[in-house]
C-alpha positions, -999 to 999 in steps of 0.1 A, spaced: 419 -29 334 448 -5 336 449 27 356 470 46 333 464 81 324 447 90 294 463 114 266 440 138 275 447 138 311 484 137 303 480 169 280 463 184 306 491 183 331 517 190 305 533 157 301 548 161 333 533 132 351 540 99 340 507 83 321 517 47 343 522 56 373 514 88 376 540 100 394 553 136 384 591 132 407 607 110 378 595 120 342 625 127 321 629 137 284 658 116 276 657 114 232 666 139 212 637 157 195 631 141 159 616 167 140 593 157 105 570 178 86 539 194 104 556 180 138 579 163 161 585 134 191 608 125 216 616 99 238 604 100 274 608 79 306 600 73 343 629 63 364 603 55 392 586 26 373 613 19 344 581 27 316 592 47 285 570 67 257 567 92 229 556 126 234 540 142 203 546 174 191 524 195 164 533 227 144 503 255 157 519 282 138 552 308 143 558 341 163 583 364 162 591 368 125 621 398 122 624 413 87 
């Protein structure tokens, strides 16, 4: 069995903490955002315990619309 952080914990602290070892110090967005329709992902790593992952991004809506 694996201590790693579930999504919803990793949500919860704003995917700042890495879901392995849970540090927060080394978590670095390293890939460039890949944007598709209804949302978007990129590339994410810990340089404290070498692990790498996705984060996932979802369209909620706009703001700011000038006319």
């Amino acid at each position: 069995m694996n201590n790693h952080l579930t999504e919803e914990d990793y949500m919860d602290k704003g995917g700042l903490q890495c879901p392995k070892c849970r540090e927060t110090g080394g978590v670095i967005a390293d890939g460039i955002l890949d944007v598709y329709d209804g949302g978007a992902n990129q590339d994410v790593h810990c340089t404290l315990c070498n692990s790498a992952w996705s984060d996932l991004y979802k369209l909620v809506g706009y703001e700011g619309l000038i006319e």
